[in-house]
LOZAVO-583703 format. One record per residue: residue number from 1; residue in three letters; x, y negated, z of N, C-alpha, C, O in turn. Coordinates in steps of 0.05 Angstrom, whole numbers. Example, Ala and Ser with C-alpha at 12.3 -4.5 7.8 and 13.67 -1.06 7.14 Angstrom:
2
<rec 1; 'ALA'; <264; 114; 156>; <246; 90; 156>; <264; 66; 156>; <285; 66; 169>>;
<rec 2; 'SER'; <257; 45; 142>; <273; 21; 143>; <258; -1; 157>; <268; -23; 161>>;
# end
This chain:
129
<rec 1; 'UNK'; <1212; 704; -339>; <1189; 687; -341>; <1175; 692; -367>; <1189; 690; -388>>;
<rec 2; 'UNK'; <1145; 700; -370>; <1135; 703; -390>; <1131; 673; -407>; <1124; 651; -397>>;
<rec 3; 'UNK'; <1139; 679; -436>; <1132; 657; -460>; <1118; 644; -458>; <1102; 661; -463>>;
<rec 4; 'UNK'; <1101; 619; -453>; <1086; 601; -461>; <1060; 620; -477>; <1067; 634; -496>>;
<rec 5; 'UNK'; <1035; 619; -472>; <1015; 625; -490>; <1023; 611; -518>; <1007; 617; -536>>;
<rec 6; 'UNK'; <1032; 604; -521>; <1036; 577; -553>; <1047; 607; -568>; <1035; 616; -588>>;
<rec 7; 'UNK'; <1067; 620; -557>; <1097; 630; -565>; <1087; 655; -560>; <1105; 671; -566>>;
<rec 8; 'UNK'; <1067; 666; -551>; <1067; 702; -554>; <1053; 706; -574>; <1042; 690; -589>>;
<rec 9; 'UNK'; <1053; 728; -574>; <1046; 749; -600>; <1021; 768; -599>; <1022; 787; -614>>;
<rec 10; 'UNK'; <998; 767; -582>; <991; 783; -566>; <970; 800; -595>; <958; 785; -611>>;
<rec 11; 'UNK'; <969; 822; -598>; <954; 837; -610>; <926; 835; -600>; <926; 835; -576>>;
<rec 12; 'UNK'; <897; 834; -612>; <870; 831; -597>; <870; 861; -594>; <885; 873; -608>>;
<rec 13; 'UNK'; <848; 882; -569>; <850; 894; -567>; <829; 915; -590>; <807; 909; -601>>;
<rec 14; 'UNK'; <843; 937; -591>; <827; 948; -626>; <796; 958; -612>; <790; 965; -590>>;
<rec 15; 'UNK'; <779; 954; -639>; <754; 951; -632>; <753; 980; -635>; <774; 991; -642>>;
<rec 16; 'UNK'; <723; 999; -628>; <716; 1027; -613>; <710; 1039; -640>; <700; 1062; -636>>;
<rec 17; 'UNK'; <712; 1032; -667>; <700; 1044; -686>; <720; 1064; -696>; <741; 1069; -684>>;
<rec 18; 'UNK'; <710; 1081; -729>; <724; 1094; -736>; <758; 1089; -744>; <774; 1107; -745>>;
<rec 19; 'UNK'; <765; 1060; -748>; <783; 1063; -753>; <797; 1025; -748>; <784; 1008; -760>>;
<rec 20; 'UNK'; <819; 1019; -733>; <827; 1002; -731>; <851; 986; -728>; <865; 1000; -713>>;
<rec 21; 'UNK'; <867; 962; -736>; <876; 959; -748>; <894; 937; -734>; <885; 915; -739>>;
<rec 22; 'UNK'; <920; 935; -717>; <927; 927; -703>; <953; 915; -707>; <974; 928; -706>>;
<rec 23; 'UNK'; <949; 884; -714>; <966; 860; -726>; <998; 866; -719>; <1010; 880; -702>>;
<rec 24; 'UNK'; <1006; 850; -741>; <1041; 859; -739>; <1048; 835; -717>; <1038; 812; -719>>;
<rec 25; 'UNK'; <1067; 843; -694>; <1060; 820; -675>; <1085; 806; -678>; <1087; 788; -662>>;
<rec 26; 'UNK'; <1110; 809; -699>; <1128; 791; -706>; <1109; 770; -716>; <1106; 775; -740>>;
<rec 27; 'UNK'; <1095; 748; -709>; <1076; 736; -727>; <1101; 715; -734>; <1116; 707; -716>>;
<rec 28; 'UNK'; <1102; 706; -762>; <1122; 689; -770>; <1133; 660; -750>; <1154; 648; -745>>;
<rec 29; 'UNK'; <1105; 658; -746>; <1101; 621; -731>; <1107; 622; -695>; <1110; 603; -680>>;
<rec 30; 'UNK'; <1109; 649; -689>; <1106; 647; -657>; <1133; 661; -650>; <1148; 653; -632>>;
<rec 31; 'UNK'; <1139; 686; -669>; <1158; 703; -653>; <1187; 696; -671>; <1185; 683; -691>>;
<rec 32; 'UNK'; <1204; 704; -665>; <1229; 711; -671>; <1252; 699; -656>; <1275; 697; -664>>;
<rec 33; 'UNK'; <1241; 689; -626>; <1268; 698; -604>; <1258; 721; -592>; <1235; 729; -593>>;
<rec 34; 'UNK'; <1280; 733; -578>; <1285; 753; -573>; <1266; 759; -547>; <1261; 783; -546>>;
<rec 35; 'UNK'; <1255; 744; -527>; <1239; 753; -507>; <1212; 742; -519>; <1200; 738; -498>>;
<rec 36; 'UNK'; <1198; 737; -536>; <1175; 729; -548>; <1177; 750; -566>; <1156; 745; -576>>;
<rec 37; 'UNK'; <1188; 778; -584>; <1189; 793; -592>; <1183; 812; -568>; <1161; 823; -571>>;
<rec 38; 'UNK'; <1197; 820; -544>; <1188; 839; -527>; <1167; 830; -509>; <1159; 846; -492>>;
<rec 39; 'UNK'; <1159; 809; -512>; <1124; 801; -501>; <1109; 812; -515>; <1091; 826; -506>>;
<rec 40; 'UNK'; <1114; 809; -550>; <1096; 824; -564>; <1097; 852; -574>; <1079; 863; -586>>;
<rec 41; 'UNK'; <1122; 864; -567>; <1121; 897; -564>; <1102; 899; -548>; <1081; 909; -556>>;
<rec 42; 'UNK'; <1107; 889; -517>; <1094; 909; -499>; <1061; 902; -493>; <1049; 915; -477>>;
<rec 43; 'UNK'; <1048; 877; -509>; <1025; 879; -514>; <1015; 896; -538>; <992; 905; -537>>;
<rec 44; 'UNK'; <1029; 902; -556>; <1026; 917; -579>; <1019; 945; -562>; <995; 950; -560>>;
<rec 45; 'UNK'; <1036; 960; -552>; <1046; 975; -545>; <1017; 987; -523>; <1006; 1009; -525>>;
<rec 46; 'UNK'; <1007; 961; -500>; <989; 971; -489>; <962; 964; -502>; <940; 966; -491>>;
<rec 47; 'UNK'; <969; 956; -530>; <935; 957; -547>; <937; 980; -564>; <917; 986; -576>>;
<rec 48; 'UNK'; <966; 999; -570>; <962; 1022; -576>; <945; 1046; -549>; <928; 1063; -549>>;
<rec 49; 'UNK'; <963; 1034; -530>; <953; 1064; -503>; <914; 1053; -507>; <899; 1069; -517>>;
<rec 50; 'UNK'; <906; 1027; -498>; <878; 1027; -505>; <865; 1037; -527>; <848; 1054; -519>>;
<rec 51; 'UNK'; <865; 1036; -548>; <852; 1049; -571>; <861; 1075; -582>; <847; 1085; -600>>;
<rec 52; 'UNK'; <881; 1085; -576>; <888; 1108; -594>; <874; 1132; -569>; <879; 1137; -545>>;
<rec 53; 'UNK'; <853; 1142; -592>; <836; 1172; -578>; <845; 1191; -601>; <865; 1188; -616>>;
<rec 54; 'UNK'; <828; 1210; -601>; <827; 1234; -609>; <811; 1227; -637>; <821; 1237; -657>>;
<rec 55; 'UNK'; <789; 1214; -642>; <771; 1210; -657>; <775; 1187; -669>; <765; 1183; -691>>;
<rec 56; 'UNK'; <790; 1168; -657>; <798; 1143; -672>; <825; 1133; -700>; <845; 1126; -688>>;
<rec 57; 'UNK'; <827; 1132; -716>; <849; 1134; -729>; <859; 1101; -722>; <843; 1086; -712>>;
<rec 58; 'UNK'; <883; 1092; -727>; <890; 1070; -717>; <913; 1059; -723>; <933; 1069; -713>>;
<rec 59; 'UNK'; <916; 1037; -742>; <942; 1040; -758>; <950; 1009; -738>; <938; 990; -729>>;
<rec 60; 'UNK'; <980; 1019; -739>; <993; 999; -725>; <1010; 977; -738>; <1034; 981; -737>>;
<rec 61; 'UNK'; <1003; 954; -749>; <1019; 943; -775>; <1038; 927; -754>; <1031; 908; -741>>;
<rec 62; 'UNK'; <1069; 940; -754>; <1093; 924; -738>; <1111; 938; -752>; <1110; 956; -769>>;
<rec 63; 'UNK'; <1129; 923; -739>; <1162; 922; -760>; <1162; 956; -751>; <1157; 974; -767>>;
<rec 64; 'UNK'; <1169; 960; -723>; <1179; 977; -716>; <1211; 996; -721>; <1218; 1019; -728>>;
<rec 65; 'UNK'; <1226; 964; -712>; <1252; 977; -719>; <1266; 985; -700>; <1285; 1001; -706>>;
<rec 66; 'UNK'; <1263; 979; -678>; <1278; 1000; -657>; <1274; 1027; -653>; <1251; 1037; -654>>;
<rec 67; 'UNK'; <1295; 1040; -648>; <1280; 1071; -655>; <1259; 1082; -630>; <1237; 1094; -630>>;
<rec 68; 'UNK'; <1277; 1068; -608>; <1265; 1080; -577>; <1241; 1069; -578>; <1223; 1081; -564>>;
<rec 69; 'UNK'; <1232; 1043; -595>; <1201; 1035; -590>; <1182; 1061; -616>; <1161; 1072; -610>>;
<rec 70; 'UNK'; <1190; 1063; -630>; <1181; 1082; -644>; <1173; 1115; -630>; <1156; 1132; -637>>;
<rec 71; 'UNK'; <1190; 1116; -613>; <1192; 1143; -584>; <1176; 1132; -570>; <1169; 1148; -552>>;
<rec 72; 'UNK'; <1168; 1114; -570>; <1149; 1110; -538>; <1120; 1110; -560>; <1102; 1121; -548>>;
<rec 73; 'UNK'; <1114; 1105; -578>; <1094; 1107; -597>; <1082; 1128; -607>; <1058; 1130; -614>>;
<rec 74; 'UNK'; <1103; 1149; -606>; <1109; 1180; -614>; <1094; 1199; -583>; <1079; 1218; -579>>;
<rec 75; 'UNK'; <1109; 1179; -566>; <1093; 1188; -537>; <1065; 1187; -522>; <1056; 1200; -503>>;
<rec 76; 'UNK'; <1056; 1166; -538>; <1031; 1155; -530>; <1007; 1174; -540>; <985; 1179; -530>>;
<rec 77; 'UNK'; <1024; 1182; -569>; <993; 1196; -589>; <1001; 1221; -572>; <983; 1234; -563>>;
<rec 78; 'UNK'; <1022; 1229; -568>; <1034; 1260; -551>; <1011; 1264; -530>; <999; 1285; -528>>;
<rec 79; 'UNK'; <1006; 1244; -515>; <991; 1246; -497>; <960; 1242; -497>; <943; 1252; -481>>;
<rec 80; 'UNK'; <958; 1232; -509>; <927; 1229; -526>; <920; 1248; -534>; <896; 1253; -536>>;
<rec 81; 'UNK'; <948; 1272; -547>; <941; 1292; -561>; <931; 1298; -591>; <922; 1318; -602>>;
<rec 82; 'UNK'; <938; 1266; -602>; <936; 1266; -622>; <960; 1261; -641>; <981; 1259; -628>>;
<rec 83; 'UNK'; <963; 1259; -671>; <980; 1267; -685>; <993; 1233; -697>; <979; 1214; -694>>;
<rec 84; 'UNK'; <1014; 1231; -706>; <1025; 1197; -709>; <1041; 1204; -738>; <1050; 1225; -747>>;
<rec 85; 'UNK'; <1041; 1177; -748>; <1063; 1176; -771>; <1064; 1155; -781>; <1044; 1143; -788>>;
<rec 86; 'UNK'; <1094; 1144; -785>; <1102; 1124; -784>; <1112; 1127; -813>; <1122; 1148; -822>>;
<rec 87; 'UNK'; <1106; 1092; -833>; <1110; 1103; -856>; <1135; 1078; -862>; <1129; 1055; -854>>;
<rec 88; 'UNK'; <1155; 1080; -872>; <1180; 1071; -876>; <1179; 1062; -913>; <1175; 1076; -933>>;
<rec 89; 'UNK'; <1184; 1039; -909>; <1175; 1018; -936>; <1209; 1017; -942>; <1220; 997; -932>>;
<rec 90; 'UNK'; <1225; 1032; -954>; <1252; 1034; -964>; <1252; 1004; -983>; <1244; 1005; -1006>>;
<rec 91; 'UNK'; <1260; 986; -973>; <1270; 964; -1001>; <1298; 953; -992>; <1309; 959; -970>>;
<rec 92; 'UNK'; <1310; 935; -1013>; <1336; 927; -1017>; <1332; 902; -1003>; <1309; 892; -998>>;
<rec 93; 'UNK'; <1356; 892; -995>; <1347; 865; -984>; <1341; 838; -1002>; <1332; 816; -994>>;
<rec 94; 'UNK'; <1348; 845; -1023>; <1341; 827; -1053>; <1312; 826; -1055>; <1298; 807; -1058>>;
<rec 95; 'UNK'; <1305; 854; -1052>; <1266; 857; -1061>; <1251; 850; -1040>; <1227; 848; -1045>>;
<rec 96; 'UNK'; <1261; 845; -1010>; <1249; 838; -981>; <1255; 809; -993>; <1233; 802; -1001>>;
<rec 97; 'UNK'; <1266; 795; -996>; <1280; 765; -992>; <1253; 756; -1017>; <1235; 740; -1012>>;
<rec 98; 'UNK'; <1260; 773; -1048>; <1237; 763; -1070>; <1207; 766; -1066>; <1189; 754; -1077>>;
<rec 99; 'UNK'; <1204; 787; -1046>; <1178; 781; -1034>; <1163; 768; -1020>; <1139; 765; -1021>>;
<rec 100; 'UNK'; <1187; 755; -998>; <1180; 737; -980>; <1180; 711; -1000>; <1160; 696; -997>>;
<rec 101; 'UNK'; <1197; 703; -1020>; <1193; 684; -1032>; <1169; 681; -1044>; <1161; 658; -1047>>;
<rec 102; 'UNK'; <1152; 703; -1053>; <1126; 696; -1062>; <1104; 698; -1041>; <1082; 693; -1051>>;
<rec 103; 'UNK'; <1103; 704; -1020>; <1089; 697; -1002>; <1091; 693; -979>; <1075; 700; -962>>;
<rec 104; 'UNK'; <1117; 675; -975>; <1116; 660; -953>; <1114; 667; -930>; <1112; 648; -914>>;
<rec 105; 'UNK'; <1113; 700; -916>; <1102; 710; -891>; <1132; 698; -867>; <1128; 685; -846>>;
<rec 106; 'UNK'; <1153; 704; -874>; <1168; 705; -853>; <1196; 682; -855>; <1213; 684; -873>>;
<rec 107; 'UNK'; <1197; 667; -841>; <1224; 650; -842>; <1249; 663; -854>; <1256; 685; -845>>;
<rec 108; 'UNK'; <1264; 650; -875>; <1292; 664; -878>; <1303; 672; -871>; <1316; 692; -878>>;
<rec 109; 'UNK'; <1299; 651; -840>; <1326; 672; -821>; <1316; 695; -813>; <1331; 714; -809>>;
<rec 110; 'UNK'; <1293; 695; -811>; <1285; 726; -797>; <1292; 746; -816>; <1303; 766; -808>>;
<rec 111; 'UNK'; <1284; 743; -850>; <1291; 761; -871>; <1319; 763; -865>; <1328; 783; -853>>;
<rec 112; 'UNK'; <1339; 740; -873>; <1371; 755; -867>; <1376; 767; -839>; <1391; 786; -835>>;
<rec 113; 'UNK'; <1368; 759; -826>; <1372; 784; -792>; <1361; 806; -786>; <1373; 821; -772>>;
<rec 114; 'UNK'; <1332; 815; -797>; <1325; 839; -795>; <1339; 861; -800>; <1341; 878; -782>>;
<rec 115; 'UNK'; <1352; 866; -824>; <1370; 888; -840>; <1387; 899; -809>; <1384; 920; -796>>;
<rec 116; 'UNK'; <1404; 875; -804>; <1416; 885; -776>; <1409; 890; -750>; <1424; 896; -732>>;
<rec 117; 'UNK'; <1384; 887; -751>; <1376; 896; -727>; <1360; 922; -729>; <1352; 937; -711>>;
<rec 118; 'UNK'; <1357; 922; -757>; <1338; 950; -765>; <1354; 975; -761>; <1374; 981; -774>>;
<rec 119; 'UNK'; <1339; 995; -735>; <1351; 1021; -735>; <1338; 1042; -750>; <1316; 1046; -740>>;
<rec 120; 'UNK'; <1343; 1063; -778>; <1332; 1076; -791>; <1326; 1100; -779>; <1335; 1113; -760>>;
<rec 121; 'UNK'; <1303; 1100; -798>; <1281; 1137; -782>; <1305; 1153; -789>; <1323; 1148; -805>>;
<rec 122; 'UNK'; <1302; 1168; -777>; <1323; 1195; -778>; <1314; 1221; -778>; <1309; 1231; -756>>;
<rec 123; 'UNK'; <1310; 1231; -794>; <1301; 1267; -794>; <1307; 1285; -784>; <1298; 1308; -787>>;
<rec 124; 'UNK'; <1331; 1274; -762>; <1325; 1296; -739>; <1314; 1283; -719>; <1318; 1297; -699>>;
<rec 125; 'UNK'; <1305; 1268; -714>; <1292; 1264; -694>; <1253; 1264; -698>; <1239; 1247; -709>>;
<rec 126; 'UNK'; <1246; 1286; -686>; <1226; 1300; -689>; <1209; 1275; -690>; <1193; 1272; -709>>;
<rec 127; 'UNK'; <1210; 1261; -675>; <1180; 1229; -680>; <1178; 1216; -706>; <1159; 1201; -711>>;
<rec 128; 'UNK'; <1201; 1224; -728>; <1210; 1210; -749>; <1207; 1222; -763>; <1208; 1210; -784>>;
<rec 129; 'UNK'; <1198; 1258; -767>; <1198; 1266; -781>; <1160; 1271; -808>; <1162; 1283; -830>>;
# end
């Protein structure tokens, strides 16, 4: 059963210009159970297949810690025929926790549970590289 409108995450769809810019859909206030997180993958996911062309650049601001969602992302520009890169923000969990302390974006609990649910890019795997 899909989430309650209250409780999804839904990304707006990216506008036709040169370049656009498509919300992190963990939004602090709506998401962090586990099927209100994959409501908002797979709207994320089909507001990437809508906007990503050839001529469009299009940055995707999400956690992006599962690796296989990062492969299906890797797949999308594959087919578009255009080129992807995913940029990996290396911090400690001390400097994630002191940042969230100064601005407030994400509940505690979500800062102490991410680390473990976070699967790292890996350099052999060609989408990662």
């Amino acid at each position: 059963m899909p989430a309650p409108s209250s409780e999804r995450c839904e990304p707006p769809r990216p506008s036709r210009g040169a370049a656009s810019v498509l919300p992190d859909p963990f939004a602090p206030v709506r998401c962090g159970r586990g099927q209100a997180e994959k409501v908002s993958r797979g709207a994320l996911k089909t507001a990437v297949e809508r906007g990503l062309t050839k001529a469009a650049t299009l940055i995707c601001d999400d956690l992006n810690y599962i690796k296989g969602y990062r492969y299906e992302l890797f797949c999308i520009a594959r087919a578009v025929g255009t080129t992807m890169c995913t940029i990996h923000c290396d911090a400690s969990q001390e400097q994630i926790e002191e940042f969230n302390r100064t601005s407030g974006a994400y509940d505690e609990r979500h800062i102490r549970e991410l680390p473990t649910r976070f699967e790292r890019p890996n350099d052999r795997n060609r989408w990662e590289r």
